[in-house]
Kinemage of the C-alpha trace (Angstrom):
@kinemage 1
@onewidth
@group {chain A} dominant
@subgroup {mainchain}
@vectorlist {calphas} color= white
{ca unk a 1} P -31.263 241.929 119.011
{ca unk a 2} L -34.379 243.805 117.980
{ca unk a 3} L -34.157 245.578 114.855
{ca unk a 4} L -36.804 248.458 115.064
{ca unk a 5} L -38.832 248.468 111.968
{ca unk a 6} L -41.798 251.307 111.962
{ca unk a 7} L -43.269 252.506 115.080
{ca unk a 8} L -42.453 251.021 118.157
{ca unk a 9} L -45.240 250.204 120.653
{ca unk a 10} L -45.283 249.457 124.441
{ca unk a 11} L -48.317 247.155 124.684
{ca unk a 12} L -45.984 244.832 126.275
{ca unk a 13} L -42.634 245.097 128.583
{ca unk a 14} L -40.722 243.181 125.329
{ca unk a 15} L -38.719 246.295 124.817
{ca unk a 16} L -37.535 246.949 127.805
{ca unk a 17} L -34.115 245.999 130.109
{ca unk a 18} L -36.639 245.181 133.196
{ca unk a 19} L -33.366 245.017 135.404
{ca unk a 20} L -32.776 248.953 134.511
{ca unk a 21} L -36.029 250.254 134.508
{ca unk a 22} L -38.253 251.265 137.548
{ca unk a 23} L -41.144 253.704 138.095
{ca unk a 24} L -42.378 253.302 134.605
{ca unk a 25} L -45.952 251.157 133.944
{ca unk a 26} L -47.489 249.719 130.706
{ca unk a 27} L -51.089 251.244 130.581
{ca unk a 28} L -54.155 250.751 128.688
{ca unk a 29} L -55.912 254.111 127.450
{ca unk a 30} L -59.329 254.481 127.233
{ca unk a 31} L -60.955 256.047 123.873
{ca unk a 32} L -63.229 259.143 123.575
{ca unk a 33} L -67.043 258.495 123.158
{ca unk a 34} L -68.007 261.257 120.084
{ca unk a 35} L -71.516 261.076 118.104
{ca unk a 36} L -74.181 258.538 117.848
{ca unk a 37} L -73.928 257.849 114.138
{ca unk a 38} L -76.563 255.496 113.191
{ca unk a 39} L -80.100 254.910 114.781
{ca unk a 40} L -82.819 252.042 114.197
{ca unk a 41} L -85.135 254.744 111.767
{ca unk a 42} L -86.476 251.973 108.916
{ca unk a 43} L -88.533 249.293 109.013
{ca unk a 44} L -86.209 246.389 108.308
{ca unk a 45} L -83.823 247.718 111.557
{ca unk a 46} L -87.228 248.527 113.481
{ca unk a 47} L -85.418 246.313 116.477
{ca unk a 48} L -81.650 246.213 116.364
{ca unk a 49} L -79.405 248.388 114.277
{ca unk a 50} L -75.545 246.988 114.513
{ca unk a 51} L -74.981 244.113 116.374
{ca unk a 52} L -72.687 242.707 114.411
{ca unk a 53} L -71.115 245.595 111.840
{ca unk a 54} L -68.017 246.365 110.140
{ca unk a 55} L -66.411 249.413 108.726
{ca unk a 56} L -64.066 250.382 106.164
{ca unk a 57} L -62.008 252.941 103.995
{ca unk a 58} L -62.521 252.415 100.442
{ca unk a 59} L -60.894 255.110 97.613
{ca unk a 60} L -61.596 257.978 100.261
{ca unk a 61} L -65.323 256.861 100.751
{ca unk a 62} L -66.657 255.392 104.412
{ca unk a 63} L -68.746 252.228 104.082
{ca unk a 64} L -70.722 250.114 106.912
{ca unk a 65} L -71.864 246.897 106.345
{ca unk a 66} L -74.341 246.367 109.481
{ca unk a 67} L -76.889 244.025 110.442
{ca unk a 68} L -80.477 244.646 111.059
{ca unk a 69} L -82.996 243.104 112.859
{ca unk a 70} L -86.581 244.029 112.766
{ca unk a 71} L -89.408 243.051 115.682
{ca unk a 72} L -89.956 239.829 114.451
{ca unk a 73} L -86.271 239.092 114.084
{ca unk a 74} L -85.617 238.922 111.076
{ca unk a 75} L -81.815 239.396 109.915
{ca unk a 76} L -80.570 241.464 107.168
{ca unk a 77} L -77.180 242.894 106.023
{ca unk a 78} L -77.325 246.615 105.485
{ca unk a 79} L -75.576 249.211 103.424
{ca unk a 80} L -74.525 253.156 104.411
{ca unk a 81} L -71.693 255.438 103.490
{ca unk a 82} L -70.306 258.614 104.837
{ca unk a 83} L -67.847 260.971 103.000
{ca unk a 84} L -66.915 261.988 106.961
{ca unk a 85} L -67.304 258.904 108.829
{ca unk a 86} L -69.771 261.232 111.273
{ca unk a 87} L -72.522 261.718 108.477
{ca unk a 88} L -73.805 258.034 107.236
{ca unk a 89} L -76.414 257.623 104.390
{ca unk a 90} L -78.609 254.573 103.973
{ca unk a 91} L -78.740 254.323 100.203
{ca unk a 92} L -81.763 253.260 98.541
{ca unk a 93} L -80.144 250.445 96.284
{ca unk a 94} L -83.293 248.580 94.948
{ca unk a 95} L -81.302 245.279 95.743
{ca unk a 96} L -83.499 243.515 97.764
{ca unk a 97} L -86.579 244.668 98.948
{ca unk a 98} L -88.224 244.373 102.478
{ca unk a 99} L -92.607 243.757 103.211
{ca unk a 100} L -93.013 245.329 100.021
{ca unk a 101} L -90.779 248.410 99.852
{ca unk a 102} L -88.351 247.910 97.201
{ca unk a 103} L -86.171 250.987 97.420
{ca unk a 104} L -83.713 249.996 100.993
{ca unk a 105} L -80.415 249.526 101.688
{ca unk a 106} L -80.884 245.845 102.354
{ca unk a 107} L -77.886 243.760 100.606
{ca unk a 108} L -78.166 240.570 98.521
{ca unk a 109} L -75.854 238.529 100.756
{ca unk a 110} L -78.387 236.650 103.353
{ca unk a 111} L -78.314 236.672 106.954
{ca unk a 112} L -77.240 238.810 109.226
{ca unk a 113} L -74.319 237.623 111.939
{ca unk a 114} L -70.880 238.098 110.867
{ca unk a 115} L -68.930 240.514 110.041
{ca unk a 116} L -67.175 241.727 106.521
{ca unk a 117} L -63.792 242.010 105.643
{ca unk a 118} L -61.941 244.150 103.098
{ca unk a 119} L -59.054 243.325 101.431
{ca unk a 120} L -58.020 245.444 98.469
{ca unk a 121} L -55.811 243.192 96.900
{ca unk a 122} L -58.094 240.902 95.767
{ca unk a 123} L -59.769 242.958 92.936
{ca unk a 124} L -62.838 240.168 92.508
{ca unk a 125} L -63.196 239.411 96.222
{ca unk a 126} L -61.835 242.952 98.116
{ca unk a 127} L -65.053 242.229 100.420
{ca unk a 128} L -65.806 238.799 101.872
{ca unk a 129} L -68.692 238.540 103.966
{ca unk a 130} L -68.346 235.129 107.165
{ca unk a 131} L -71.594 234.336 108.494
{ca unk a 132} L -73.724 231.392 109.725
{ca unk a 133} L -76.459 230.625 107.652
{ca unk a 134} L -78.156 228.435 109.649
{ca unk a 135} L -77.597 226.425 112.472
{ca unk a 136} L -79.184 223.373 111.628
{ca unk a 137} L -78.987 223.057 107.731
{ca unk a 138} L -76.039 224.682 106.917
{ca unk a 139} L -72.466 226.069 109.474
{ca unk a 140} L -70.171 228.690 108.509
{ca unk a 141} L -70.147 230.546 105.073
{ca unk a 142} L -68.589 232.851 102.858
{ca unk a 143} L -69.812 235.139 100.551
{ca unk a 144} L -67.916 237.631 98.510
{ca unk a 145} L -67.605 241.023 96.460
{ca unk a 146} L -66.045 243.154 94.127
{ca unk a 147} L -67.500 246.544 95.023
{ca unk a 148} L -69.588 245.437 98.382
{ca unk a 149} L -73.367 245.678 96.710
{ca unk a 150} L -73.147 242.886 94.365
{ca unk a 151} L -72.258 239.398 96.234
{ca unk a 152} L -71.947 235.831 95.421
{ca unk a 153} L -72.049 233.093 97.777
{ca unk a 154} L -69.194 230.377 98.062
{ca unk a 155} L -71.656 227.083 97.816
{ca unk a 156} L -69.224 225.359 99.964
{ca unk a 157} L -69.815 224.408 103.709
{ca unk a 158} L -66.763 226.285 105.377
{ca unk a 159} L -66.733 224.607 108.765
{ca unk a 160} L -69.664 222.142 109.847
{ca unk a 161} L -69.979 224.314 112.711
{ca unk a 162} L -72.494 227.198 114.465
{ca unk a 163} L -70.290 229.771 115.200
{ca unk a 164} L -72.900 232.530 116.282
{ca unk a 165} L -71.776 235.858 116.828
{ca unk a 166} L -69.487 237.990 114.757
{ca unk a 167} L -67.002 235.939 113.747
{ca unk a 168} L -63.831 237.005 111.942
{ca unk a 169} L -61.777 236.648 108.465
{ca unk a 170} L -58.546 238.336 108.146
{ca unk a 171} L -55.517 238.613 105.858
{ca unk a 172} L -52.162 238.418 107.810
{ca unk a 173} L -49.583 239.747 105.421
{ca unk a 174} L -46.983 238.486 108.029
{ca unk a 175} L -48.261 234.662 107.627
{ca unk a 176} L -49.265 235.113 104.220
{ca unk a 177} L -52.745 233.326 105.386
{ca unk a 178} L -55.841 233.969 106.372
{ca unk a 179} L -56.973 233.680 109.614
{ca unk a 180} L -60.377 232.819 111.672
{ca unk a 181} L -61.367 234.422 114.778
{ca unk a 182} L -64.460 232.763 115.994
{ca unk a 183} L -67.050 231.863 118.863
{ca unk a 184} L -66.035 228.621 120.383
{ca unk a 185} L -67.123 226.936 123.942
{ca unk a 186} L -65.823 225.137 126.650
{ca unk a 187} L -66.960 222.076 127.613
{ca unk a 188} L -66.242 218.079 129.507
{ca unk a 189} L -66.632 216.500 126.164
{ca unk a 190} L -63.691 213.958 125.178
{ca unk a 191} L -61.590 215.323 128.393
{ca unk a 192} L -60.315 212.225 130.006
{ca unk a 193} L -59.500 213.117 133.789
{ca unk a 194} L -55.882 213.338 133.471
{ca unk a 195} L -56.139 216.028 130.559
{ca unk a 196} L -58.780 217.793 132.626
{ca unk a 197} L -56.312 218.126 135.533
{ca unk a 198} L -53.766 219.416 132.894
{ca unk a 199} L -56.310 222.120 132.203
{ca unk a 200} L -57.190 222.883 135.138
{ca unk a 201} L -53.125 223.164 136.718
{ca unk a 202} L -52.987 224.928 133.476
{ca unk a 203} L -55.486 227.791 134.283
{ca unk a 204} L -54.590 227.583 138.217
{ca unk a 205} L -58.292 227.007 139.232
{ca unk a 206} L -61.323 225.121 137.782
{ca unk a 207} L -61.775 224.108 134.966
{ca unk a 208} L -65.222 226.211 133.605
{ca unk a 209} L -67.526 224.236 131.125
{ca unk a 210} L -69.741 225.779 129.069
{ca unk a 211} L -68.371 228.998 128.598
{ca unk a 212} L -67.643 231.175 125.490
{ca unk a 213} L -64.061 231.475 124.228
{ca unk a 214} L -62.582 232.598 121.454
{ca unk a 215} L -60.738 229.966 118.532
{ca unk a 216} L -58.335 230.595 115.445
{ca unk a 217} L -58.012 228.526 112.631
{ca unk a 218} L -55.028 229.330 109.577
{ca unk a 219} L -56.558 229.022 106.225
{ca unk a 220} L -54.478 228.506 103.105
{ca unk a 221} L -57.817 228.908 100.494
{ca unk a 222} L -60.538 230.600 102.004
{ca unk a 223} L -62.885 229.195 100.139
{ca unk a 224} L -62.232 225.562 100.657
{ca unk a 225} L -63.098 223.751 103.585
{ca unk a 226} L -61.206 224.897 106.342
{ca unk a 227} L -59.143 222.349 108.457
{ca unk a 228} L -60.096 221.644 112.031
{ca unk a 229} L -59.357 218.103 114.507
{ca unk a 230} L -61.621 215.529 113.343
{ca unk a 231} L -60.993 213.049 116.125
{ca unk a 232} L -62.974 215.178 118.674
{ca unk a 233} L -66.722 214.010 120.381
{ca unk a 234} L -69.158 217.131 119.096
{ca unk a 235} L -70.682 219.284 121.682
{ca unk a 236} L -74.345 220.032 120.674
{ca unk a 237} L -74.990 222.905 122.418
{ca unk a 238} L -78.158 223.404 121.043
{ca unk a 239} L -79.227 219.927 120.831
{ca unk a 240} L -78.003 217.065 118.543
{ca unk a 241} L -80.816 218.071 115.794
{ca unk a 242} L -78.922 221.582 115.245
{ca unk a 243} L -74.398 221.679 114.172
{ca unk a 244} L -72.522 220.889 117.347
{ca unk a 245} L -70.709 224.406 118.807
{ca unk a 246} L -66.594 224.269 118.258
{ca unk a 247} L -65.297 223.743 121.141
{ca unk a 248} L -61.836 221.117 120.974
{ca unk a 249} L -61.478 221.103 117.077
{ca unk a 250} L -59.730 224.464 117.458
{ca unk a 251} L -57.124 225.900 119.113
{ca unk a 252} L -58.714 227.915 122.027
{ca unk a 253} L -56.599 231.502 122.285
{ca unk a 254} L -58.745 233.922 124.877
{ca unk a 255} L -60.769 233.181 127.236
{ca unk a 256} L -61.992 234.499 130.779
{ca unk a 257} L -59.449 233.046 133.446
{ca unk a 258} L -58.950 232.312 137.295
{ca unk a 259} L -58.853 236.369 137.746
{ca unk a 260} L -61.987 237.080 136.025
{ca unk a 261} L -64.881 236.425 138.180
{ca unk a 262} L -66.630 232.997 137.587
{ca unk a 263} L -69.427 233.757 135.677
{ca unk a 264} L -67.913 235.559 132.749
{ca unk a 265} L -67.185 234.642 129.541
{ca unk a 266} L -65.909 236.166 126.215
{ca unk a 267} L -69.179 236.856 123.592
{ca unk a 268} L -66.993 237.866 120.429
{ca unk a 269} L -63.777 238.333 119.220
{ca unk a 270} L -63.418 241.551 117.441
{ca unk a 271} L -59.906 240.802 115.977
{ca unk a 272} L -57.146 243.555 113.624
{ca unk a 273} L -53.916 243.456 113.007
{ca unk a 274} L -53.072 247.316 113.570
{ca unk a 275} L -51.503 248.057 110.084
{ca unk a 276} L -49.283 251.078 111.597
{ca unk a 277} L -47.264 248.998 113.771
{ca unk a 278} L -44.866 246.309 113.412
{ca unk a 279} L -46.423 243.043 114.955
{ca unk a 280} L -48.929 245.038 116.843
{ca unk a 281} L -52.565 242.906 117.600
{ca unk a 282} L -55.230 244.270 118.751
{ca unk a 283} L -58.696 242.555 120.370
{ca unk a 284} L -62.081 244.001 121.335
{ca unk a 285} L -64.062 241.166 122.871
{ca unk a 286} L -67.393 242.073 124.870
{ca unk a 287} L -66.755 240.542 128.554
{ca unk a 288} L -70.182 238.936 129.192
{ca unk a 289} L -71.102 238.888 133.106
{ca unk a 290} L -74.162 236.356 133.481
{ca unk a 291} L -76.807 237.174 135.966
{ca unk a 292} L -77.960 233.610 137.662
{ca unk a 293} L -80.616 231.776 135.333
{ca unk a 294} L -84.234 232.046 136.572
{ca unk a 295} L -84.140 228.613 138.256
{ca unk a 296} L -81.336 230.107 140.514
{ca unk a 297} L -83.410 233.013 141.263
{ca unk a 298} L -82.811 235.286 138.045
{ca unk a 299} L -85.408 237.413 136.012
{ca unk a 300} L -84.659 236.219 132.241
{ca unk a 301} L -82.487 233.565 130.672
{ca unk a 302} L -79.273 234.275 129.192
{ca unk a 303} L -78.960 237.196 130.959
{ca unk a 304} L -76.145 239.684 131.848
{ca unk a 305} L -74.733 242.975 130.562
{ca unk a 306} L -71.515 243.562 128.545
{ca unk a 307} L -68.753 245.943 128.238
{ca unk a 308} L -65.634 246.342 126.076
{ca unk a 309} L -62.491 245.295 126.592
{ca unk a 310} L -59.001 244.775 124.883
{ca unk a 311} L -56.357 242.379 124.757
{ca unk a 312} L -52.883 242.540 122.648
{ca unk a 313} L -50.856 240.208 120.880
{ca unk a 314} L -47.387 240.354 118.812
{ca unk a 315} L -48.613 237.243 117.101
{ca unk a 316} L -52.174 236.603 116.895
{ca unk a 317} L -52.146 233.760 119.129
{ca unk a 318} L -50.556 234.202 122.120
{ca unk a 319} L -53.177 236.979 124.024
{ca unk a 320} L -52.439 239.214 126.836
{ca unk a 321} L -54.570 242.048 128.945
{ca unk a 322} L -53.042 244.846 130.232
{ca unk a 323} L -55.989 245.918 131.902
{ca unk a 324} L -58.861 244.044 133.496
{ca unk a 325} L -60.821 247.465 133.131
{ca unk a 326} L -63.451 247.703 130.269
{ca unk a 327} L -61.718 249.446 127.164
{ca unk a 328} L -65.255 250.984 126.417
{ca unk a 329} L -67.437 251.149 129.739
{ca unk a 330} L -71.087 250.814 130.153
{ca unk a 331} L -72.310 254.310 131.784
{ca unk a 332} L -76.133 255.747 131.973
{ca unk a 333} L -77.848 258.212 129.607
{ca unk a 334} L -80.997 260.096 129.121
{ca unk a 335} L -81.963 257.824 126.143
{ca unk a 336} L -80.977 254.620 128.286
{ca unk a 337} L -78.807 253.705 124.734
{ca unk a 338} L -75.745 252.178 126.655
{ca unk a 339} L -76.788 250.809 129.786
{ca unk a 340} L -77.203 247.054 128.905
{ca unk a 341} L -74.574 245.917 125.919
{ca unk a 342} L -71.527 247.269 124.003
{ca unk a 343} L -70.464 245.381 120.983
{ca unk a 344} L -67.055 246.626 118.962
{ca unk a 345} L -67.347 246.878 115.446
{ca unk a 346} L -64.756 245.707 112.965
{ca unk a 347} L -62.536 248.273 111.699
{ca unk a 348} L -60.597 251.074 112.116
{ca unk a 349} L -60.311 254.397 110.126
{ca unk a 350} L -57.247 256.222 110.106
{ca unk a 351} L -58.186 259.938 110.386
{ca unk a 352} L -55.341 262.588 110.565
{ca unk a 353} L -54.123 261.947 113.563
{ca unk a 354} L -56.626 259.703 114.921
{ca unk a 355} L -57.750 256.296 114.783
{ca unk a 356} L -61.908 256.136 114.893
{ca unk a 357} L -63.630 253.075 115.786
{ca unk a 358} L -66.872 252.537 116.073
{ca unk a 359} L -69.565 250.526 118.070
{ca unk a 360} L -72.935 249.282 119.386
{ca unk a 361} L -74.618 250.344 122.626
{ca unk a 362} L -78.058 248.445 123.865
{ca unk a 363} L -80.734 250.133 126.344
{ca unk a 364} L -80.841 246.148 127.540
{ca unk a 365} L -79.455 243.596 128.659
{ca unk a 366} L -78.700 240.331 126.674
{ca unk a 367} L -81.764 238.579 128.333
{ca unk a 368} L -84.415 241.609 128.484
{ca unk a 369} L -84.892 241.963 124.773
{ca unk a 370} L -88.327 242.457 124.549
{ca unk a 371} L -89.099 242.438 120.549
{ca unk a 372} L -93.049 243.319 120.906
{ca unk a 373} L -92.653 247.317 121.811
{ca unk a 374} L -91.902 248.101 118.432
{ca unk a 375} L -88.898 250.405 119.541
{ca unk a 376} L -85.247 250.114 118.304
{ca unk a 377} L -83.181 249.116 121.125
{ca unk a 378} L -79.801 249.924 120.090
{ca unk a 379} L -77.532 252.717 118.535
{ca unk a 380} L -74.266 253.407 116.607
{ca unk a 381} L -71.946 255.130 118.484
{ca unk a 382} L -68.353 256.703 117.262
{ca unk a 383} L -65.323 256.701 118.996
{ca unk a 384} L -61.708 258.585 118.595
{ca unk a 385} L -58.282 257.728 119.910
{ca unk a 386} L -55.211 259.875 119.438
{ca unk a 387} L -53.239 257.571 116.753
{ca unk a 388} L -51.022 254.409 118.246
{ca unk a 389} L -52.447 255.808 121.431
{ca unk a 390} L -54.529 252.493 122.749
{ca unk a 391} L -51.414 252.130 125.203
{ca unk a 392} L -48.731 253.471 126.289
{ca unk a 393} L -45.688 253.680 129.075
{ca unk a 394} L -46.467 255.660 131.499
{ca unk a 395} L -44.266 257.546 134.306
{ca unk a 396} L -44.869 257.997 137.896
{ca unk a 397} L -45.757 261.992 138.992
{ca unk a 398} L -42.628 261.487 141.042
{ca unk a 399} L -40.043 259.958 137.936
{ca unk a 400} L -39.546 256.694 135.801
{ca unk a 401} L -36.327 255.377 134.151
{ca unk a 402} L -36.976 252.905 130.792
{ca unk a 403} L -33.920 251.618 129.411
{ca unk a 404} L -34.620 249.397 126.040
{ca unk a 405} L -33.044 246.348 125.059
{ca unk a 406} L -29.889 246.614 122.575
{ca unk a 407} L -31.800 247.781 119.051
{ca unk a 408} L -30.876 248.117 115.579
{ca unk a 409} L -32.294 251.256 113.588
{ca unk a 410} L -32.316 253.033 109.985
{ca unk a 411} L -33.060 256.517 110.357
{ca unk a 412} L -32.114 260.256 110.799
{ca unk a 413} L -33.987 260.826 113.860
{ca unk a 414} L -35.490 259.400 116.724
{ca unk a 415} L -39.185 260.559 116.980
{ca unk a 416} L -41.538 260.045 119.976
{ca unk a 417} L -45.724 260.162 120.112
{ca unk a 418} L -45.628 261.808 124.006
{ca unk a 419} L -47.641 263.214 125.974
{ca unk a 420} L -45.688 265.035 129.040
{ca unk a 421} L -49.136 267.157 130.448
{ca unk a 422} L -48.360 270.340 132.034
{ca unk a 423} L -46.100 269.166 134.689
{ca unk a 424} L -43.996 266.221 132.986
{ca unk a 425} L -41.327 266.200 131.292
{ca unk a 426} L -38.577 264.246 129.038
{ca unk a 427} L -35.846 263.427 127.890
{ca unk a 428} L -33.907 260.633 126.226
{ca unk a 429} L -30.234 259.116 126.323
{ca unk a 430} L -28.674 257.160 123.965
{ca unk a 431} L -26.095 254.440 124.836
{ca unk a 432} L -23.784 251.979 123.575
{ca unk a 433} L -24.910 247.748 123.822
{ca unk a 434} L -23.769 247.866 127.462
{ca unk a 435} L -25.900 250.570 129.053
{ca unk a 436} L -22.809 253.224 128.808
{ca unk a 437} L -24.219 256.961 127.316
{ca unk a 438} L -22.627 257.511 124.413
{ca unk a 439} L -20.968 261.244 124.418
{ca unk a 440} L -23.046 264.319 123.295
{ca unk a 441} L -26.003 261.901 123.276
{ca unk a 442} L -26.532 261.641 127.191
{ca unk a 443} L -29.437 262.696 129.528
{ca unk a 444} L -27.669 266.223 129.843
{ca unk a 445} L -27.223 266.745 126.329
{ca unk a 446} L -30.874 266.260 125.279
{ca unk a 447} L -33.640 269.128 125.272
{ca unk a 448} L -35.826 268.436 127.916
{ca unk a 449} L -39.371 267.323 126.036
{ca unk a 450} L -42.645 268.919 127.497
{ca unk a 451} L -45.715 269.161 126.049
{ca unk a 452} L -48.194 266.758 123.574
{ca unk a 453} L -46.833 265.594 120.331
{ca unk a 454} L -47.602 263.042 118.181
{ca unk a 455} L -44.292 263.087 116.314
{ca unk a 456} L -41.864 265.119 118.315
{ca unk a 457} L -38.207 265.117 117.109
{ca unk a 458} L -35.759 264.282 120.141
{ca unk a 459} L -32.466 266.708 119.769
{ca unk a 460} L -29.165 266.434 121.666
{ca unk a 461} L -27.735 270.260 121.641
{ca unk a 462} L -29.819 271.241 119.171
{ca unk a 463} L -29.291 268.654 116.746
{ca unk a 464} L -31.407 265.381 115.569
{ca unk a 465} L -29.399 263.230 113.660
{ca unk a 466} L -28.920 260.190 114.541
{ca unk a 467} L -27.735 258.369 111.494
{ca unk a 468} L -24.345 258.077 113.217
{ca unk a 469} L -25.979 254.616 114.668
{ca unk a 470} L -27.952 253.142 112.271
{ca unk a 471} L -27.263 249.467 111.890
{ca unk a 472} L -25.078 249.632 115.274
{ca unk a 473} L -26.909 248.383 118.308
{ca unk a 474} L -27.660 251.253 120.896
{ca unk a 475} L -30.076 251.349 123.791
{ca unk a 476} L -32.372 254.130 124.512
{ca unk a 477} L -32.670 255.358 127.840
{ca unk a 478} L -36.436 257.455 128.837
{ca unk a 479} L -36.167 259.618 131.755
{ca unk a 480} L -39.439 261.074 132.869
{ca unk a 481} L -42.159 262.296 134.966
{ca unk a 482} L -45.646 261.908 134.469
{ca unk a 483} L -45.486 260.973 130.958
{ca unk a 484} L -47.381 258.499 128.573
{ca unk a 485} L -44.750 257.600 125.547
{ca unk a 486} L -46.762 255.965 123.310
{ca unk a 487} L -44.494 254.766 120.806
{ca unk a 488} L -41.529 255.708 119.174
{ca unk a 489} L -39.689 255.462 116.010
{ca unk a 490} L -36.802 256.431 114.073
{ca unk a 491} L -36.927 258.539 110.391
């Protein structure tokens, strides 16, 4: 029995009686690309603005914590605000200074890949900054904030590991952990042949080595070394005089599989736990198609283009894809900004009734960087989705019936983010554990739904209340016709 606590969200079929519901489909919906909000325009950023960035909402002011990358690549962690998350400032903050100029917007935490994480509740540490420092000297660090301008650096030697990229730290308030989203790799190291055929049953095709993935670890103290299997053979990626890659020591929990072409992988996780819904993940991993390698006949190495896509969890480790269609697409321009890469940023602001992500388009691909023009390569770029609205249930032009799954509710009234268009329409049914409507609250009784809401009241002859069934289990029954229901919820 599901007791329905908050919004309800259809990024899944768990809701649903499959056995009395037919021309209804979970779909993914794509989000609306707005203004280009930051652009390479200082020295220190003269290459790359924003491949790896995060954003935030702190006391009603917009921060970005970006990195930077001038032509001689060279990494820094940069600063800007925005009172309307469209206008960003670089502040000159005098913290660290760059070929001489002193006034930038440079922060003191070094390096430049990972991402930062907010946490409020932590009045000494409310930002915490997870980056590799170096590949061969040091692995994965933390360093941390009070206000996010003044940071200290945890001394300690997280994991032993180079996890390039943007790699993750987040507070699940459901574990009461943290939890680490980060770059691993596939690879034949300490698979014995019977655990490779387990692998490769397992994924219903070959088993493909040496190929980005993304891991999760639990941590209990963040700032203590984090726990990982010891007992597995280290794959140096780069070579045994650099840290090994992860690849075995954790858990593996998205990767490209047998319906992804073969030469795809996964460059970056991209990880939140949507804070509106009740066990509601979201991911935002860049799908990296490789172009062949120039002794195969290719122009550069490490080459391919990327686009955005999303995946959703109810748990944070068990991953699923409701579409194989980017979430963010690649598409030309008459600056060339977005043909080549698209990187999500970390974050989302809640904005009326809109959620507003943002990320980072390239005029390249990953192998044509060409650092000596001396011309930023890469933008900022905002985007908007109507809130809870990444997916939703959708019903054919012709009709769909969705019955739910017995539920238990508190509330008044049953409230629905909908969409109908034009030419759909709705309405809802309540019944009793066995599928039976329950009288006055049938089909017939309800007042047929048509138009786009984000909380629209569902009445039965006029009325709303509900509170006749809270704490009894009832099923909801959604008739419809060319309708996204994005969630629902009872008040």
């Amino acid at each position: 029995m599901r007791k329905c606590e908050g919004r309800q969200f259809f990024i899944d079929a768990g809701l649903l009686d499959k056995k009395k519901t037919s021309g209804v489909s979970i779909v993914m919906n794509r989000p609306r690309k707005a203004e280009v909000v930051l652009r390479s325009d200082r020295p220190w950023e003269s290459y790359i603005v924003g491949a790896y960035f995060s954003a935030c909402e702190d006391e009603g002011i917009y921060k970005m914590f970006y990195s930077a990358f001038d032509n001689a690549w060279k990494h820094s962690l940069c600063y800007a605000v925005s009172r309307d998350g469209i206008n960003w400032e670089k502040p000159e903050l005098g913290l660290r200074d760059y070929a001489g100029i002193k006034n930038t917007n440079i922060l003191g935490a070094e390096g430049g890949e990972g991402t930062v994480d907010f946490n409020p509740s932590c009045p000494d540490q409310r930002f915490r900054f997870t980056h590799v420092q170096s590949e061969i000297e040091w692995g994965t660090t933390v360093w941390y904030s009070p206000d996010g301008l003044k940071w200290s650096k945890n001394e300690k030697v997280l994991l032993p590991f180079c996890c390039d990229t943007n790699n993750q730290i987040l507070w699940d308030n459901k574990l009461q952990k943290w939890t680490a989203y980060l770059r691993g790799w596939r690879n034949r190291v300490d698979l014995s042949p019977k655990a490779l055929r387990s692998l490769e049953k397992e994924e219903n095709g070959p088993y493909r080595s040496n190929r980005r993935v993304v891991c999760r670890a639990e941590i209990n103290d963040l700032l203590q070394p984090w726990q990982y299997a010891k007992n597995k053979a280290p794959f140096y990626l780069w070579g045994k005089e650099k840290k090994p890659a992860i690849s075995l020591e954790l858990p593996t929990i998205l990767r490209a599989d047998r319906k992804d072409p073969p030469n795809c992988d996964f460059y970056n996780p991209c990880y939140v736990k949507y804070k509106a819904g009740e066990n509601v993940y979201f991911m935002f991993p860049s799908m990296y198609y490789h172009f062949p390698e120039p002794q195969d006949g290719g122009e550069h190495n490490n080459d391919g283009c990327l686009d955005i896509h999303m995946a959703v969890s109810r748990d944070g480790i068990k991953w699923d894809r409701i579409s194989r269609q980017p979430f963010v697409q690649l598409e030309p321009s008459a600056e060339g900004e977005e043909d080549g890469q698209l990187y999500m940023g970390q974050g989302m602001l809640f904005v009326k009734d809109e959620v507003w992500m943002y990320y980072s388009g390239f005029s390249t691909t990953h192998g044509k960087l060409d650092k000596k023009t001396g011309k930023g390569v890469s933008v900022i770029r905002l985007l908007k989705i109507r809130l809870d609205g990444f997916a939703s249930l959708d019903s054919n032009y012709e009709g769909g019936v969705a019955v739910t799954k017995p539920l238990l509710f508190e509330g008044k009234e049953l409230e629905l983010n909908i969409d109908t268009g034009a030419a759909g329409s709705a309405r809802v049914g309540v019944l009793d554990e066995k599928g039976r409507e329950i009288e006055g609250y049938g089909i017939s009784d309800c007042g047929v739904i048509n138009g786009n809401y984000i909380r629209k009241a569902v009445s039965w002859k006029g009325k709303t209340d509900v509170s006749r069934f809270s704490n009894k289990p009832v099923r909801l029954k959604f008739v419809s016709r060319s309708t996204k229901l994005f969630t629902f919820c009872f008040k």
